[in-house]
C-alpha positions in Angstrom: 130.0 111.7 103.2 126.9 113.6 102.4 123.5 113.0 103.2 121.1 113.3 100.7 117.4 114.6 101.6 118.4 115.5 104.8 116.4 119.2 104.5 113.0 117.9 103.3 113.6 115.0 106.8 114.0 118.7 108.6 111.2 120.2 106.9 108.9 117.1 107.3 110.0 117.4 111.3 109.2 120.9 111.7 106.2 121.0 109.9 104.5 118.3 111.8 106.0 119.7 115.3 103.8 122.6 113.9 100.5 120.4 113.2 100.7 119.1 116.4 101.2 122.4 118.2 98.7 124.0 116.0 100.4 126.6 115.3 99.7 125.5 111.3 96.3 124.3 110.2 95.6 122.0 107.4 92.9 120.3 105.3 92.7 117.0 103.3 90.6 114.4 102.2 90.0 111.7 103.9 90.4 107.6 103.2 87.1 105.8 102.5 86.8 102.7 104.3 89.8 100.3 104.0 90.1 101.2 100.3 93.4 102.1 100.1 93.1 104.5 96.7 89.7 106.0 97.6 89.2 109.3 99.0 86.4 111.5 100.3 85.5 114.1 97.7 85.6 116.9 99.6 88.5 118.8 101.9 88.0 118.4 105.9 90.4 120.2 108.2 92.4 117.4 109.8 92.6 118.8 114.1 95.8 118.6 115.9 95.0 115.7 117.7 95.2 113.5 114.7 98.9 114.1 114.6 99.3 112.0 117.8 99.2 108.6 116.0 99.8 110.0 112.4 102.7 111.4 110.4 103.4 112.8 107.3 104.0 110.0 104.4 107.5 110.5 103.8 107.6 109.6 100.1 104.7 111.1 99.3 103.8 114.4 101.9 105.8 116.7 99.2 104.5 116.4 95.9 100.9 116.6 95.0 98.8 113.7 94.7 95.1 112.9 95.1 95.4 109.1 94.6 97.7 107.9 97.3 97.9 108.6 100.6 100.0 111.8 102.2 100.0 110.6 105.8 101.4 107.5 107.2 100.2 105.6 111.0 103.0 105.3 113.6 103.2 101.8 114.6 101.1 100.2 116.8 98.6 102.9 116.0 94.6 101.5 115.7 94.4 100.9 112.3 90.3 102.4 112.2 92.5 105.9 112.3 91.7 107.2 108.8 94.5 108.4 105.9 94.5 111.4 104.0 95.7 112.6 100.9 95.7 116.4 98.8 96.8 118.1 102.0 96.9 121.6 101.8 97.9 124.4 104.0 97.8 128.1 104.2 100.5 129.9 102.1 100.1 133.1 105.1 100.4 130.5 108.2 103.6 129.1 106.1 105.1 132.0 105.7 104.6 133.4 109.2 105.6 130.6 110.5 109.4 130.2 108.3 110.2 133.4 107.0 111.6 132.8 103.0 114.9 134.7 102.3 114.9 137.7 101.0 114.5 138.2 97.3 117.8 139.9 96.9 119.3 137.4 98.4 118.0 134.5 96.4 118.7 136.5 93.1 122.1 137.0 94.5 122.6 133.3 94.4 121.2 132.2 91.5 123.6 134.9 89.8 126.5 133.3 92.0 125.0 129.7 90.7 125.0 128.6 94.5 122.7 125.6 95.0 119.7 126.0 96.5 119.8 123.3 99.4 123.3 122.9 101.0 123.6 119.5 101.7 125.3 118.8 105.7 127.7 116.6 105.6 127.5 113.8 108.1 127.8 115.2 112.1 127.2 118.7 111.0 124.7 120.6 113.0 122.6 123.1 111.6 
């Protein structure tokens, strides 16, 4: 059986295991009020202590939005703990963090028409 998704769950892991370290900073803007589709107009760098009661949204952290919100509460969080959407983070502090594969490497497989993400299969480590 194959699980599908299973990389961006990994990614979403380690890059909020980041946020809360702080090893990677990042900037959104923030819910107005209770309105659920209204946002602050300007970015704000959310601190590392937010990530205590807050996650990333899981259907919506990876692809860009401005209308709906990118971070989701843990339950029994206070709901007065504001949401944010158009999160943004450093492209240096990403790739510091996660080194990308070397171009050769990548060209390589796209010659070889290898799939980008591997899927695990279920019980496989790695």
């Amino acid at each position: 059986m194959i699980e599908m998704g299973v990389e961006h769950g990994d990614a979403r892991l380690h890059v909020e295991n980041a946020l809360k370290t702080g090893a990677l900073h990042i900037w959104g803007r923030r819910q107005i009020g209770d309105l659920s589709n209204q946002f602050e107009h300007s970015l704000r760098e959310i601190t590392k202590d937010y990530w205590d009661t807050m996650q990333l949204d899981f259907s919506n952290c990876f692809h860009f939005t401005d209308r709906y919100s990118q971070t989701a509460r843990i339950p029994l969080t206070p709901k007065d703990t504001p949401k944010y959407t158009d999160l943004r983070v450093n492209t240096q502090q990403i790739r510091a963090l996660w080194q990308p594969k070397p171009r050769l490497n990548l060209a390589y497989a796209k010659l070889m028409r290898e799939p980008r993400i591997a899927y695990r299969r279920a019980g496989q480590r790695g």
